[in-house]
C-alpha positions as a Markdown table, in Angstrom:
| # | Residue | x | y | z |
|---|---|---|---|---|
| 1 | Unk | 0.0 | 0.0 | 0.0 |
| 2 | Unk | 1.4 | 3.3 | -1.0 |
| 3 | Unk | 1.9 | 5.6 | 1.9 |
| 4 | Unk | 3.9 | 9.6 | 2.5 |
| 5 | Unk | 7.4 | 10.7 | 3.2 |
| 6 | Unk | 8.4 | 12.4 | 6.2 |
| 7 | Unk | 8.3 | 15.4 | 3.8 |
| 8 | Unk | 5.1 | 15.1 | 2.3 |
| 9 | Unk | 3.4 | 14.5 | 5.5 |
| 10 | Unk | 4.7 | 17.8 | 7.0 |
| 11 | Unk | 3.6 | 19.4 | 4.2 |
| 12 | Unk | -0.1 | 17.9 | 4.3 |
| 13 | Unk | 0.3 | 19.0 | 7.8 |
| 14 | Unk | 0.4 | 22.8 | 7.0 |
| 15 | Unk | -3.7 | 22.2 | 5.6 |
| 16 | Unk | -6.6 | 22.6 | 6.4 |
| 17 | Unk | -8.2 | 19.3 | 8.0 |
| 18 | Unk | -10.6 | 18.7 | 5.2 |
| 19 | Unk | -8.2 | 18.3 | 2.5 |
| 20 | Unk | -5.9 | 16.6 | 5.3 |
| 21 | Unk | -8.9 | 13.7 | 5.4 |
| 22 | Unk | -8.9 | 13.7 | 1.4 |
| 23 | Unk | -5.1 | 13.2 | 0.8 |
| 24 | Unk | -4.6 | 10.8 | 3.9 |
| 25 | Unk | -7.3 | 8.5 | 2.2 |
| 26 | Unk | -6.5 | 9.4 | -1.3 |
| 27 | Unk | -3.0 | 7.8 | -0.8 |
| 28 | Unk | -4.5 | 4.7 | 0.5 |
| 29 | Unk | -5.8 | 3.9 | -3.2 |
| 30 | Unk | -3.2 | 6.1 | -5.1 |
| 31 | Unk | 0.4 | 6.3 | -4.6 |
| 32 | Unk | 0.9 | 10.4 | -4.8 |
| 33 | Unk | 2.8 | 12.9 | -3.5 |
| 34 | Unk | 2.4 | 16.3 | -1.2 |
| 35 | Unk | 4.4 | 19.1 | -3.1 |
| 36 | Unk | 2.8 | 22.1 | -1.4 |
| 37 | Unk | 0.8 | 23.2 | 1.1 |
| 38 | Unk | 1.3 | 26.5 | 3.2 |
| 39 | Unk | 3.1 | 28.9 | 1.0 |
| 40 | Unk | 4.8 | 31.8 | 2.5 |
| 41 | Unk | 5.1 | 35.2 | 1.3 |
| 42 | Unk | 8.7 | 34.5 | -0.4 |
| 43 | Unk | 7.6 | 31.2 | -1.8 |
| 44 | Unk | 4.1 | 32.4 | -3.1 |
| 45 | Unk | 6.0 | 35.9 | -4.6 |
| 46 | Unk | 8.7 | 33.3 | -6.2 |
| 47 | Unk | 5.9 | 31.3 | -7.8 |
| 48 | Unk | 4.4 | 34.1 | -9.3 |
| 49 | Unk | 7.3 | 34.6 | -10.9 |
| 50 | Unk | 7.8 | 31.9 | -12.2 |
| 51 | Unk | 4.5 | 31.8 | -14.0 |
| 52 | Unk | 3.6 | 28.4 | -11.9 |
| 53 | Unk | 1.0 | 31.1 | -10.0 |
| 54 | Unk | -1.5 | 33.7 | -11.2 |
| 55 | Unk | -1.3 | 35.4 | -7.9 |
| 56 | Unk | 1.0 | 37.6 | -5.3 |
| 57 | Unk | 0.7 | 37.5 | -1.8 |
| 58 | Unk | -1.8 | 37.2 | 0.4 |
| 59 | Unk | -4.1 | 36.3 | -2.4 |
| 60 | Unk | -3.1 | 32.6 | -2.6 |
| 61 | Unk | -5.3 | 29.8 | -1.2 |
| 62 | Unk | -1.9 | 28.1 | -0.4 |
| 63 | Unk | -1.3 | 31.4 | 1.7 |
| 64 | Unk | -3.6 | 31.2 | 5.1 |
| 65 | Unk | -2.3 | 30.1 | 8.1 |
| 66 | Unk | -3.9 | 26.9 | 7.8 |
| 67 | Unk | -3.7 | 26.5 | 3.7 |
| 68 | Unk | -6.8 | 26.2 | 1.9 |
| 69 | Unk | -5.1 | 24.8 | -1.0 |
| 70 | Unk | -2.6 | 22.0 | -1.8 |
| 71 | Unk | -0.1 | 21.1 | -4.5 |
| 72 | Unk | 0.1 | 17.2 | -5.0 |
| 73 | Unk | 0.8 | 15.0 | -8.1 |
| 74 | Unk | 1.1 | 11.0 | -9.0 |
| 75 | Unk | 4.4 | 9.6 | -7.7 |
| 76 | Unk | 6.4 | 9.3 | -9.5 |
| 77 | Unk | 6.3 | 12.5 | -10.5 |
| 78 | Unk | 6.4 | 12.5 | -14.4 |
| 79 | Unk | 5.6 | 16.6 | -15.5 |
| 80 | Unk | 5.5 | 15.3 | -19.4 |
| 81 | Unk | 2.6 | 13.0 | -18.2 |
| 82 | Unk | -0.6 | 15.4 | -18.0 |
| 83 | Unk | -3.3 | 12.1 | -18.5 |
| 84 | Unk | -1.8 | 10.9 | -15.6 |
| 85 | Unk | -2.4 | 14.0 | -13.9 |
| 86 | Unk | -5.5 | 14.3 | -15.0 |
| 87 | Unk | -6.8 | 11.1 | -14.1 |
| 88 | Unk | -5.1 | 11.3 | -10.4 |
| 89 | Unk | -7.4 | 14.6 | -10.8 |
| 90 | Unk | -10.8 | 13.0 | -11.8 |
| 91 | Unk | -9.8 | 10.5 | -8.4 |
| 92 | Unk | -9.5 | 13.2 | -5.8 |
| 93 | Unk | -12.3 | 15.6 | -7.1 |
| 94 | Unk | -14.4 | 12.6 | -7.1 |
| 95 | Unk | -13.4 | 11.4 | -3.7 |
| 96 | Unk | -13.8 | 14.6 | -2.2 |
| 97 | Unk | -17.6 | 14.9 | -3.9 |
| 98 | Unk | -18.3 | 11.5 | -2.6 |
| 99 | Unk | -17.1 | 13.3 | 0.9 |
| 100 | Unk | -19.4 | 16.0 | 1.1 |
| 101 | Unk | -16.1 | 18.2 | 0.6 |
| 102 | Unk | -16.5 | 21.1 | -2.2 |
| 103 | Unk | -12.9 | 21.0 | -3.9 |
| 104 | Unk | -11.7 | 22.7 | -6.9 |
| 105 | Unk | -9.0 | 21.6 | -9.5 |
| 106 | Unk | -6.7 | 23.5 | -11.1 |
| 107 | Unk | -7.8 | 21.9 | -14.3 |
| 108 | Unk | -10.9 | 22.8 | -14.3 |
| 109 | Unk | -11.3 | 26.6 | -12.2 |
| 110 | Unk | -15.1 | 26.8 | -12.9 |
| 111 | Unk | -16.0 | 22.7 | -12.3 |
| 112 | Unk | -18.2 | 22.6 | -15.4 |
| 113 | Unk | -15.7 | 19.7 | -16.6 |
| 114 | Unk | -15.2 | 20.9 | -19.7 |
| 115 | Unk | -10.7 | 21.2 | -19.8 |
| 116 | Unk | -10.5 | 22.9 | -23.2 |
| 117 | Unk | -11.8 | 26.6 | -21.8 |
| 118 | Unk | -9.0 | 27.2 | -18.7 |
| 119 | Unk | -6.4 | 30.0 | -19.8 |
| 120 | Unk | -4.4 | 28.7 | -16.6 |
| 121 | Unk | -3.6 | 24.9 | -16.1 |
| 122 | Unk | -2.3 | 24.1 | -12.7 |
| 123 | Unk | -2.2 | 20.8 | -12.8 |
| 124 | Unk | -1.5 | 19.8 | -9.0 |
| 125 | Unk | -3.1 | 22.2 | -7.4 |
| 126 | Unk | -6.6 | 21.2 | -5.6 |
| 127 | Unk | -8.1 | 23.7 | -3.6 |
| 128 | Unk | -11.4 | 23.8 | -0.9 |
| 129 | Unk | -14.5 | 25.8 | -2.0 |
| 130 | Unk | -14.8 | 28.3 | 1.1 |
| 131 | Unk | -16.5 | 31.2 | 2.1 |
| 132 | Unk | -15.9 | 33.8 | 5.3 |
| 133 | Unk | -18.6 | 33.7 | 7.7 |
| 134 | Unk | -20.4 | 37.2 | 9.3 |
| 135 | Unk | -17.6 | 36.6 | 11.9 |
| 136 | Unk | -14.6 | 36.0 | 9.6 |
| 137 | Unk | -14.0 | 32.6 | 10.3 |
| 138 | Unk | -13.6 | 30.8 | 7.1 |
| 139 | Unk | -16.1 | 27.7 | 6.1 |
| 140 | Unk | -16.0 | 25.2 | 4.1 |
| 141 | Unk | -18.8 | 25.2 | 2.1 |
């Protein structure tokens, strides 16, 4: 059974709970890796910059205390290999659904499952659907 480094674990650890339950599942069924999960403001500036964001800090989901977002891909990680991706994509998304959790792919930023209309593929990124309560506190939707 596939199961996380050291690294990705602490990684995983830097998000939010919910997609915390999705990955520690997910890996159960398919063998995967955490790239990212809190992003700092040096790291989320950097990525801009590199093009592998579309945003600056604060603006990230990868950028709250407790990230909202995570970066994870098959392992091994093949970057050519964007079927794999996308299938290790159609797994989480649909293992989140079947969840209750409302997550987001960075394959497909409007969730109509149509892949052809994004100006911005982000292959690994996966990302909870939240909203900020009267109070401020941020839920899950």
């Amino acid at each position: 059974m596939p199961r996380y480094s050291k690294t990705s674990k602490q990684r995983l650890a830097t998000c939010h709970p919910a997609l915390q339950d999705i990955f520690n599942d997910v890996i159960r069924y398919f063998d995967c890796t955490i790239i990212c999960g809190h992003r700092g403001k040096e790291a989320q500036n950097a990525a801009f910059a590199k093009k592998k964001s579309k945003v600056v800090y604060p603006d990230s989901k990868h950028n709250y205390e407790v990230a909202m977002a995570v970066d994870a891909c098959p392992y091994p990680i093949d970057w050519g290999d964007t079927d794999r991706m996308h299938y290790f994509a159609g797994f989480v998304v649909a293992h989140a659904r079947i969840r209750g959790t409302p997550l987001r792919w960075g394959g497909d930023w409007d969730s109509d499952t149509i892949l052809n209309d994004q100006k911005f593929m982000d292959y690994v990124h996966f990302e909870l659907i939240v909203n900020l309560n009267k109070t401020g506190r941020i839920e899950v939707v």
